[in-house]
C-alpha positions as semicolon CSV with decimal commas, in nm:
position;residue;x (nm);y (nm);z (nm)
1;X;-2,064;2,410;2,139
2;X;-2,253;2,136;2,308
3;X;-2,190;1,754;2,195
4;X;-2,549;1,651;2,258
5;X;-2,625;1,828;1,924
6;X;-2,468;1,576;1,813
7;X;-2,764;1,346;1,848
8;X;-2,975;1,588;1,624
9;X;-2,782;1,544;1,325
10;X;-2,984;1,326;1,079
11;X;-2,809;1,326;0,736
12;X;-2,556;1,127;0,685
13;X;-2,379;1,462;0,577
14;X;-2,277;1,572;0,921
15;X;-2,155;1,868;1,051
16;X;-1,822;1,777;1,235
17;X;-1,607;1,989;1,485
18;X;-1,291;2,156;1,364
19;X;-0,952;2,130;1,549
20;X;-1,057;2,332;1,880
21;X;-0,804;2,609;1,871
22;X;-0,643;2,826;2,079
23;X;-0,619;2,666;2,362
24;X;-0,871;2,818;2,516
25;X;-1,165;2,707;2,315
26;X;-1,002;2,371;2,386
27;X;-1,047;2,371;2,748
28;X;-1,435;2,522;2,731
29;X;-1,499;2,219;2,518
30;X;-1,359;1,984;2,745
31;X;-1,490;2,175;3,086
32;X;-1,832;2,118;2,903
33;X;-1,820;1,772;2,750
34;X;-1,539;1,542;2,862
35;X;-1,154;1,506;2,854
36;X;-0,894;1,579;2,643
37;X;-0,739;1,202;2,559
38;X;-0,324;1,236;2,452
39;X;-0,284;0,844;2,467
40;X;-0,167;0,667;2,187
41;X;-0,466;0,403;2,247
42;X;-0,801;0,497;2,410
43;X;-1,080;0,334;2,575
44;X;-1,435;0,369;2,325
45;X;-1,629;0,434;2,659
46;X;-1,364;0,717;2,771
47;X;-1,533;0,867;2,467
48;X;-1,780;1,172;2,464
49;X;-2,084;1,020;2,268
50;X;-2,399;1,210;2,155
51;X;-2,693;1,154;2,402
52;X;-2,963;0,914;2,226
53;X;-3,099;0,584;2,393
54;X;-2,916;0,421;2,060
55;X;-2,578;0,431;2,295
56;X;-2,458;0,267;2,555
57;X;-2,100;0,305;2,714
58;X;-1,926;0,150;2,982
59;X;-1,991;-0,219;2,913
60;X;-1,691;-0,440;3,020
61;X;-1,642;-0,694;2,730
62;X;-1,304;-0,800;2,550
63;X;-1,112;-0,747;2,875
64;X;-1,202;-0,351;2,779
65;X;-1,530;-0,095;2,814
66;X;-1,664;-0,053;2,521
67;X;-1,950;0,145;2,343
68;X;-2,250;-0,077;2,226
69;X;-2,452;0,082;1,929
70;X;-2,787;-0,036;1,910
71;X;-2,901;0,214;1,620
72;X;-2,761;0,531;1,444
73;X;-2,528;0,720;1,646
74;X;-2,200;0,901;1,693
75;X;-1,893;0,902;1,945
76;X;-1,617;1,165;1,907
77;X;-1,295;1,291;2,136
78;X;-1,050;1,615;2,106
79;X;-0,763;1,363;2,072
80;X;-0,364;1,490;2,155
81;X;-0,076;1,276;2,004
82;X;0,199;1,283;1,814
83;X;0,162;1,214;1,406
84;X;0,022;0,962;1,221
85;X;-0,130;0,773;0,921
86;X;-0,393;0,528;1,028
87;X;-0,619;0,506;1,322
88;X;-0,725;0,110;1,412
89;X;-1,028;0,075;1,554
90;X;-1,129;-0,298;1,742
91;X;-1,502;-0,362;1,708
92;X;-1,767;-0,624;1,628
93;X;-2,093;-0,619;1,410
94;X;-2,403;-0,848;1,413
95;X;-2,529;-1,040;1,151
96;X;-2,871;-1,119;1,051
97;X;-2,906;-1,039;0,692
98;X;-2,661;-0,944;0,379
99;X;-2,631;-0,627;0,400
100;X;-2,404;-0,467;0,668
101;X;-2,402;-0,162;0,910
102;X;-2,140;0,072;0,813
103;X;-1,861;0,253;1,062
104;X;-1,740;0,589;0,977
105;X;-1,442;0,776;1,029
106;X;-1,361;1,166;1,059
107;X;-1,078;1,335;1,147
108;X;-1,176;1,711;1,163
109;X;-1,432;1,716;0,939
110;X;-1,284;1,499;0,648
111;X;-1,396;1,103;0,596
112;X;-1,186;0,864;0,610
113;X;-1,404;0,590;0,444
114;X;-1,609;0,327;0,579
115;X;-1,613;-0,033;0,741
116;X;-1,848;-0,297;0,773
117;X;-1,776;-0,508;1,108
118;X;-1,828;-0,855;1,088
119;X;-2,068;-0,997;1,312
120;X;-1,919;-1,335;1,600
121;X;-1,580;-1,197;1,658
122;X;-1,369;-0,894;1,745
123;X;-1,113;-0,767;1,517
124;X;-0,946;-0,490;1,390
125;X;-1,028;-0,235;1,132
126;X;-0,740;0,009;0,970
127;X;-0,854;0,361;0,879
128;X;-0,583;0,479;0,678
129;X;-0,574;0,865;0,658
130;X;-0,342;1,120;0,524
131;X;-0,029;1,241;0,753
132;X;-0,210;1,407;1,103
133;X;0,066;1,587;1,193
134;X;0,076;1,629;1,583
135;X;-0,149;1,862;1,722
136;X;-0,527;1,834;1,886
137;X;-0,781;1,693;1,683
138;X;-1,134;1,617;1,654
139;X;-1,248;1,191;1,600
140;X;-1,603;1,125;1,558
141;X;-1,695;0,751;1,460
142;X;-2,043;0,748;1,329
143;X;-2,272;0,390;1,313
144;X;-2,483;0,426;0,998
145;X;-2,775;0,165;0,990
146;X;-2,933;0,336;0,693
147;X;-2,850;-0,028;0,485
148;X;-3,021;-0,217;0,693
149;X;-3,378;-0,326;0,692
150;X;-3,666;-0,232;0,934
151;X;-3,634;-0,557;1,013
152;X;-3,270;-0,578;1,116
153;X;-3,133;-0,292;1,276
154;X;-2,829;-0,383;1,348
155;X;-2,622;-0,352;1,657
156;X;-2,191;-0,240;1,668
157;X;-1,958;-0,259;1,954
158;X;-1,634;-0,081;1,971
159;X;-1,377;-0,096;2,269
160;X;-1,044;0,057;2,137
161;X;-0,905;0,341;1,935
162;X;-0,486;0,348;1,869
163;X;-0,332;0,610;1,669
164;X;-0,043;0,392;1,568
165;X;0,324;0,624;1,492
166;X;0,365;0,629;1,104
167;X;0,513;0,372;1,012
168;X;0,871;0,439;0,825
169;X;0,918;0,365;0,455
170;X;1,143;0,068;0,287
171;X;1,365;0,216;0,044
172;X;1,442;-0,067;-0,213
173;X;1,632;-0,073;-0,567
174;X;1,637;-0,252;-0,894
175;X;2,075;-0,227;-0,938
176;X;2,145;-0,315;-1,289
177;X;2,369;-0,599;-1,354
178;X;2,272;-0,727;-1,012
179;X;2,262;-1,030;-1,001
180;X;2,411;-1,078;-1,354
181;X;2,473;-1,356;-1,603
182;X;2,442;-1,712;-1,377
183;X;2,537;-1,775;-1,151
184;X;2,566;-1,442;-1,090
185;X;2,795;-1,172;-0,849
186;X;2,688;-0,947;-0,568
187;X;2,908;-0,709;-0,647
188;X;2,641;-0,443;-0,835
189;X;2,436;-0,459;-0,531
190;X;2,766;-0,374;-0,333
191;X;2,873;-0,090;-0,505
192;X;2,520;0,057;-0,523
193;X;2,514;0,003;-0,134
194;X;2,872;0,177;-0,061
195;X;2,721;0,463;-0,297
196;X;2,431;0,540;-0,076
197;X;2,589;0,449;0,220
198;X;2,368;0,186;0,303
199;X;2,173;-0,149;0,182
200;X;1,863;-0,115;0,028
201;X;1,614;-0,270;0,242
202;X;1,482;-0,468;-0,061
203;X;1,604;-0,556;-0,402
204;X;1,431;-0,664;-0,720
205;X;1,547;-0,859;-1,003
206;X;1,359;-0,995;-1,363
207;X;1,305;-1,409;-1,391
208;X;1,153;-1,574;-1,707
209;X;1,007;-1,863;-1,705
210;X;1,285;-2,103;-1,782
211;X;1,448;-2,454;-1,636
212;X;1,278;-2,594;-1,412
213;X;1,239;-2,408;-1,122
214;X;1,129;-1,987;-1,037
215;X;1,361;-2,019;-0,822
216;X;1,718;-1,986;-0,864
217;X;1,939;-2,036;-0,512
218;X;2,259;-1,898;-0,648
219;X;2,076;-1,543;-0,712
220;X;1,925;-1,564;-0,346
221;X;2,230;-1,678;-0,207
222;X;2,405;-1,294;-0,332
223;X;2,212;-1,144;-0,093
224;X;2,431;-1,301;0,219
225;X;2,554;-1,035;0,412
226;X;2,314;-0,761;0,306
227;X;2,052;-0,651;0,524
228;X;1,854;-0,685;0,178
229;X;1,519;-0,860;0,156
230;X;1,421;-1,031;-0,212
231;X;1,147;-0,930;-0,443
232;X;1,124;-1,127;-0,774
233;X;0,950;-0,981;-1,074
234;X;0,880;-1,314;-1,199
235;X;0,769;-1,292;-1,569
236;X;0,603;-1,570;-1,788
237;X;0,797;-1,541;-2,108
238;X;1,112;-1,634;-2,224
239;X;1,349;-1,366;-2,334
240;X;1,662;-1,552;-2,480
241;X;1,365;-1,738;-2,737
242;X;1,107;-1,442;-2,837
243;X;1,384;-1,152;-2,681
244;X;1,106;-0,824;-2,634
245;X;0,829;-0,998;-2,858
246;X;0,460;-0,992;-2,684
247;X;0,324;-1,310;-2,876
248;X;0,437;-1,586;-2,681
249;X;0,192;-1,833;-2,763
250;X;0,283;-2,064;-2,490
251;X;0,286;-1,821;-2,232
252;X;-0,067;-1,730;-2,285
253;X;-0,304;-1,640;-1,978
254;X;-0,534;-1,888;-2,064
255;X;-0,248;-2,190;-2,067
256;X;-0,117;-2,097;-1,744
257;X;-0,466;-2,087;-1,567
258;X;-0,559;-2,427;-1,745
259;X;-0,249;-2,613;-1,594
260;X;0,019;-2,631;-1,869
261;X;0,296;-2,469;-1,639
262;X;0,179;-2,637;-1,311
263;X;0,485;-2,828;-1,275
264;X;0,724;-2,531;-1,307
265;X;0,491;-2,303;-1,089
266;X;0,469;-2,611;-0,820
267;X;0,842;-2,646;-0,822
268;X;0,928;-2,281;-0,737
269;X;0,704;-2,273;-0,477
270;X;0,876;-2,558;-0,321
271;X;1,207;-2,451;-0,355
272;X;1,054;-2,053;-0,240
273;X;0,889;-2,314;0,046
274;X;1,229;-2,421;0,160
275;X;1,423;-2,103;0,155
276;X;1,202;-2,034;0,477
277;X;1,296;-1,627;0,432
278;X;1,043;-1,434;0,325
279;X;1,014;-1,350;-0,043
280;X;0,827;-1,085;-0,236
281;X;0,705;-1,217;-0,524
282;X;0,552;-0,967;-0,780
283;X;0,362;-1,231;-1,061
284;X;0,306;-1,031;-1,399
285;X;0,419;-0,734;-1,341
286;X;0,257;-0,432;-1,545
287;X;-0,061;-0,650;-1,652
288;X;-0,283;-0,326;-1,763
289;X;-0,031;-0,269;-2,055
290;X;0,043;-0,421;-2,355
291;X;0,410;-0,458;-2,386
292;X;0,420;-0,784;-2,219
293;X;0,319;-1,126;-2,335
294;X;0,059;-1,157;-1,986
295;X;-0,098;-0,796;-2,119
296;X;-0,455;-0,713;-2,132
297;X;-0,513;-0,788;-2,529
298;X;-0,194;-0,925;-2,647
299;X;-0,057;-1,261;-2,743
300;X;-0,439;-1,395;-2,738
301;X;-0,544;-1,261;-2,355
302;X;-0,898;-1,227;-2,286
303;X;-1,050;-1,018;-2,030
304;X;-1,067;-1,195;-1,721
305;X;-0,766;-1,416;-1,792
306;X;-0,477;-1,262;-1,599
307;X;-0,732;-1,255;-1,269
308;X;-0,780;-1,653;-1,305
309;X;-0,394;-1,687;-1,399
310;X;-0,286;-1,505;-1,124
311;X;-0,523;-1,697;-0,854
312;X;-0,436;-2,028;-1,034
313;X;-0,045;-1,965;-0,930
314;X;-0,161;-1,842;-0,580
315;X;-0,293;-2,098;-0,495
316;X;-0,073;-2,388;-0,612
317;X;0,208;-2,171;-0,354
318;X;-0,056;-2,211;-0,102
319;X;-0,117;-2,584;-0,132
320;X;0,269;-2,621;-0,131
321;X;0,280;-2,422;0,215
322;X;0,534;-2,115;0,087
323;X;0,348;-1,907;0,338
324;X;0,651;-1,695;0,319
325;X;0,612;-1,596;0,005
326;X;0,478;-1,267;0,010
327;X;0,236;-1,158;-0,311
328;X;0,262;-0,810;-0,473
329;X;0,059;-0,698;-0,686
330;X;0,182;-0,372;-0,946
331;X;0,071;-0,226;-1,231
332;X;0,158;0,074;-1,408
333;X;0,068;0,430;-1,345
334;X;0,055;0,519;-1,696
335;X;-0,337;0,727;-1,788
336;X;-0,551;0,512;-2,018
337;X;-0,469;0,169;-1,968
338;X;-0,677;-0,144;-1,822
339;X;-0,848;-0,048;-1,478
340;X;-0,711;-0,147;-1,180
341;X;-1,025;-0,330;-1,121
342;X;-1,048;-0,525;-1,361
343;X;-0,775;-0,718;-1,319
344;X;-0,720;-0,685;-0,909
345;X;-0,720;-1,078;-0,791
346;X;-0,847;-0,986;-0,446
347;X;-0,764;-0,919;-0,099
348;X;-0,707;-1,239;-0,069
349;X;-0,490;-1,287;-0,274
350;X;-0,239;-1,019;-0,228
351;X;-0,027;-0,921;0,055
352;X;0,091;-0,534;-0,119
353;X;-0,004;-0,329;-0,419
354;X;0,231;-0,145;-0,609
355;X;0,249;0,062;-0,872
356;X;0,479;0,179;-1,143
357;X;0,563;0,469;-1,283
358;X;0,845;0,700;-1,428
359;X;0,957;1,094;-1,507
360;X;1,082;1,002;-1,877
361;X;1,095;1,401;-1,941
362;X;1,041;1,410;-2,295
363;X;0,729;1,543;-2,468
364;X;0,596;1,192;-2,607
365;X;0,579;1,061;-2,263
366;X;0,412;1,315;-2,127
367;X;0,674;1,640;-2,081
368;X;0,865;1,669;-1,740
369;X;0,632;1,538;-1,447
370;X;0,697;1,550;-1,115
371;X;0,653;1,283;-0,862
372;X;0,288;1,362;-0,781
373;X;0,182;1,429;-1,132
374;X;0,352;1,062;-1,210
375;X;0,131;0,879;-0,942
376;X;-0,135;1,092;-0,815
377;X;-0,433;0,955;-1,053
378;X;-0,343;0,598;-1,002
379;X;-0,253;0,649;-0,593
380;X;-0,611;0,760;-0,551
381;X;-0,720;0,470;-0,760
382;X;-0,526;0,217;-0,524
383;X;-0,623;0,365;-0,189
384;X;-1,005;0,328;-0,358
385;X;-0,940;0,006;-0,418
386;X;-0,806;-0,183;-0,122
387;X;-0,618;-0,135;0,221
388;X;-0,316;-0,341;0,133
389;X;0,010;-0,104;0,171
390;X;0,097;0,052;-0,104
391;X;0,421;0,040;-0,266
392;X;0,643;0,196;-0,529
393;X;0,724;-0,106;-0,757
394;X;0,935;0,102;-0,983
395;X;1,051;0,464;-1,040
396;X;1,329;0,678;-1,135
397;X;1,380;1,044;-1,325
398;X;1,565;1,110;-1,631
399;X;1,783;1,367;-1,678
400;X;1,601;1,728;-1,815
401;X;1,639;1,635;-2,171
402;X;1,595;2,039;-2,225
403;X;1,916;2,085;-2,059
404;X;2,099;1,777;-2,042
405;X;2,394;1,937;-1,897
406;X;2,209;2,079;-1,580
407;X;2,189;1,822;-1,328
408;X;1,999;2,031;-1,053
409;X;1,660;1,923;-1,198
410;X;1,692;1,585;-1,141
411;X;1,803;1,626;-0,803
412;X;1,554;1,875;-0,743
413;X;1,330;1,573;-0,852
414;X;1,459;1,324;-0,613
415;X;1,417;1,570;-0,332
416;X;1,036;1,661;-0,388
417;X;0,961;1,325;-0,446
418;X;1,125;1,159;-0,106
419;X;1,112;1,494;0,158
420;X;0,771;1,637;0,015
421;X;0,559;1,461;-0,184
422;X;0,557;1,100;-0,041
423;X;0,523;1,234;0,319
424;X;0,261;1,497;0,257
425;X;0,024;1,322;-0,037
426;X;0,094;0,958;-0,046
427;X;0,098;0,852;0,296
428;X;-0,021;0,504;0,225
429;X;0,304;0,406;0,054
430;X;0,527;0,241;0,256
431;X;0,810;0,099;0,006
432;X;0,965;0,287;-0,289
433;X;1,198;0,124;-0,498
434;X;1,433;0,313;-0,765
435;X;1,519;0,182;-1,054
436;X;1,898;0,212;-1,078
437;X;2,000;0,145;-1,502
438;X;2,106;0,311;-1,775
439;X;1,867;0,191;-2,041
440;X;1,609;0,381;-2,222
441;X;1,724;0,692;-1,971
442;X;1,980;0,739;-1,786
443;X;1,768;0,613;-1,447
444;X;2,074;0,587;-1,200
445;X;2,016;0,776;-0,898
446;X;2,445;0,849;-0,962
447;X;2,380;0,973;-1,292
448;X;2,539;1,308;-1,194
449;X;2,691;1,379;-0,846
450;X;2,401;1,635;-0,757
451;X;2,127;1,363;-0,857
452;X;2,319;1,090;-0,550
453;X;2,364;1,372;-0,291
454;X;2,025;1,444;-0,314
455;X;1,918;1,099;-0,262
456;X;2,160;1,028;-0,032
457;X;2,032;1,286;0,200
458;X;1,686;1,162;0,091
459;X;1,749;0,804;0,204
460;X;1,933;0,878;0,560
461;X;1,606;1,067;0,678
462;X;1,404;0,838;1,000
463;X;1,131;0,846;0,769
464;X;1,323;0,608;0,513
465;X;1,455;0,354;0,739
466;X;1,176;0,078;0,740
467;X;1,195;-0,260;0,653
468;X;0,998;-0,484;0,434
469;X;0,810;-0,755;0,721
């Protein structure tokens, strides 16, 4: 096969080389069009591009070459590396009208999206992919000027490709009666971490809005001596007053964005301000439901509401300077409900996304459903959405209700979900946290002795030993 076909392809549909294997076919494409590249960052102009006078490699700019696009055009390699999940690519556009010139990634033959380089400065643009396992593979970055008018074709420069190593997942937890009536004990949150023979690297816990303050020190303070970092679900309601009710009139989406709570949110982000640590802080958890009082259609919430609430808190945390807080964004998994973007706030606005979801096992909620069956629908949604990482905000497995006695299934569960599913189908996710009480299921990941092997062995795997930055 000869690259400067390449140049011939037109549509926007193209034709894209396959892994090159055996070897052999692997060294006649290199002995005819370039070199086999096994770094784990490579040089745009060490690339093999397709022959049209719309290229031009070997420029020296941003202390590397680079590959200067002046139209429509495509540069690929046969790339050798280990595994991994993204591909970052360092490049700058042009600007001279609205509408921007689009860069394309494949990865033997499937597209992994698009982005639109921004014109005056370099940066860098995340691809994220599914798991490449190590082996040879085929890259071809395509410029696409098709959006652009007569008038303004407009120019792309790229300089680097890395293949950054996957990086491994945080394993969190939600450990019920952690951290407990105030002022609280630590001593859930040990247990749970003698159990699994090891901290979770993050831990959540539920805060109403109440006293003065978000934040309450003596909860934080627990967390001394674990290797643990802090996610608050902070809710606006108030449980002890209205217990599970949704209509809490003063909690309405519309009060919060118009300033009544401005004191309370301004406090807790001082106080979050002054812990200095970084905090997760997921706002509203579960908006695109309606079995809390910040729901899409409860308690008097109209559309648009929990987008200017959310912002409206944002910000007063950014005038205050907690620029450790970090912002999560989750809502549930569950078919039917509010889209995601509706209600997203915006890149800029949010640090992760997350999303919830649970096997409850029992016909009305939906029958026994594995791990992929649980998040597949509303993982594709997410990744369609945005490039934040995506995390797990809650899950857990019931017991088979069908044979409540058995406790292989739920450790089969725990075992597809951690060693085969996440790897394999949601490669994006790069926090999972399990939520460890006996309420409306028996959640616990001890909740028979087969269920914690399993996700003991799950959790001790290289793959599960990231950390929340």
């Amino acid at each position: 096969m000869d690259v400067r076909k390449i140049s011939e392809w037109r549509t926007r549909k193209i034709f894209i080389l396959g892994v090159l294997v055996p070897l052999l076919a692997v060294l006649a494409f290199i002995g005819s069009a370039g070199t086999t590249i096994t770094d784990r960052a490579v040089e745009a102009a060490n690339i093999t591009h397709s022959a049209n006078a719309n290229i031009v490699p070997g420029t020296w700019f941003d202390g590397r070459k680079e590959v200067l696009f002046t139209g429509d055009g495509t540069i690929q390699l046969i790339h050798t590396t280990g595994s991994f999940d993204s591909v970052v690519v360092r490049a700058q556009g042009t600007t001279c009208e609205a509408k921007e010139s689009r860069l394309i990634l494949y990865i033997d033959g499937v597209s992994y999206g698009s982005k639109y380089p921004a014109g005056g400065s370099w940066a860098n643009y995340r691809y994220h992919t599914k798991l490449i396992e190590a082996g040879t593979h085929t890259i071809v970055l395509e410029h696409d000027n098709s959006y652009s008018s007569a008038s303004c074709k407009k120019s792309l420069r790229v300089s680097l490709l890395t293949f950054p190593d996957p990086a491994p997942v945080a394993v969190g937890a939600f450990v019920g009666g952690f951290p407990g009536s105030w002022p609280g004990t630590a001593q859930a949150l040990d247990d749970f971490s003698v159990k699994n023979g090891r901290d979770p690297a993050f831990v959540t816990w539920y805060q109403d809005w109440v006293g003065d303050s978000g934040f309450v020190k003596e909860h934080f303070a627990l967390l001394e001596g674990h290797t643990t970092a802090p996610m608050l679900s902070w809710e606006p309601r108030n449980r002890s007053k209205y217990s599970k009710s949704v209509n809490q009139p003063e909690y309405r989406l519309s009060r919060i964005a118009a300033g009544d709570w401005d004191a309370y949110i301004r406090q807790t982000a001082r106080d979050m301000r002054d812990y200095k640590k970084p905090v997760y802080l997921r706002f509203a958890h579960e908006m695109n439901g309606d079995w809390y009082p910040w729901g899409v259609g409860v308690n008097g919430n109209q559309p648009g509401e929990y987008v200017a609430a959310y912002r409206h808190v944002h910000d007063i945390f950014r005038q205050e300077g907690a620029t450790n807080v970090r912002w999560v964004w989750s809502p549930n998994a569950k078919a039917g409900l509010a889209s995601y973007d509706s209600l997203y706030p915006g890149d800029d606005y949010v640090d992760w996304v997350a999303i919830d979801g649970y096997n409850w096992g029992t016909a009305d909620r939906g029958g026994w459903r594995s791990f992929s069956q649980v998040f597949a629908t509303s993982y594709e949604k997410m990744t369609n959405l945005t490039s934040k990482p995506i995390m797990i905000g809650e899950t857990a497995s019931a017991e088979d209700p069908a044979n409540p006695s058995d406790p292989s299934r739920k450790a089969s569960w725990i075992t597809d979900a951690y060693l085969s599913a996440l790897p394999s189908r949601f490669p994006r996710v790069k926090a999972i946290l399990w939520f460890n009480i006996d309420l409306e299921r028996d959640w616990r990941v001890d909740s028979n002795p087969e269920s914690l092997s399993a996700y003991r062995r799950a959790i001790s795997e290289p793959k599960y030993q990231g950390t929340l930055p």
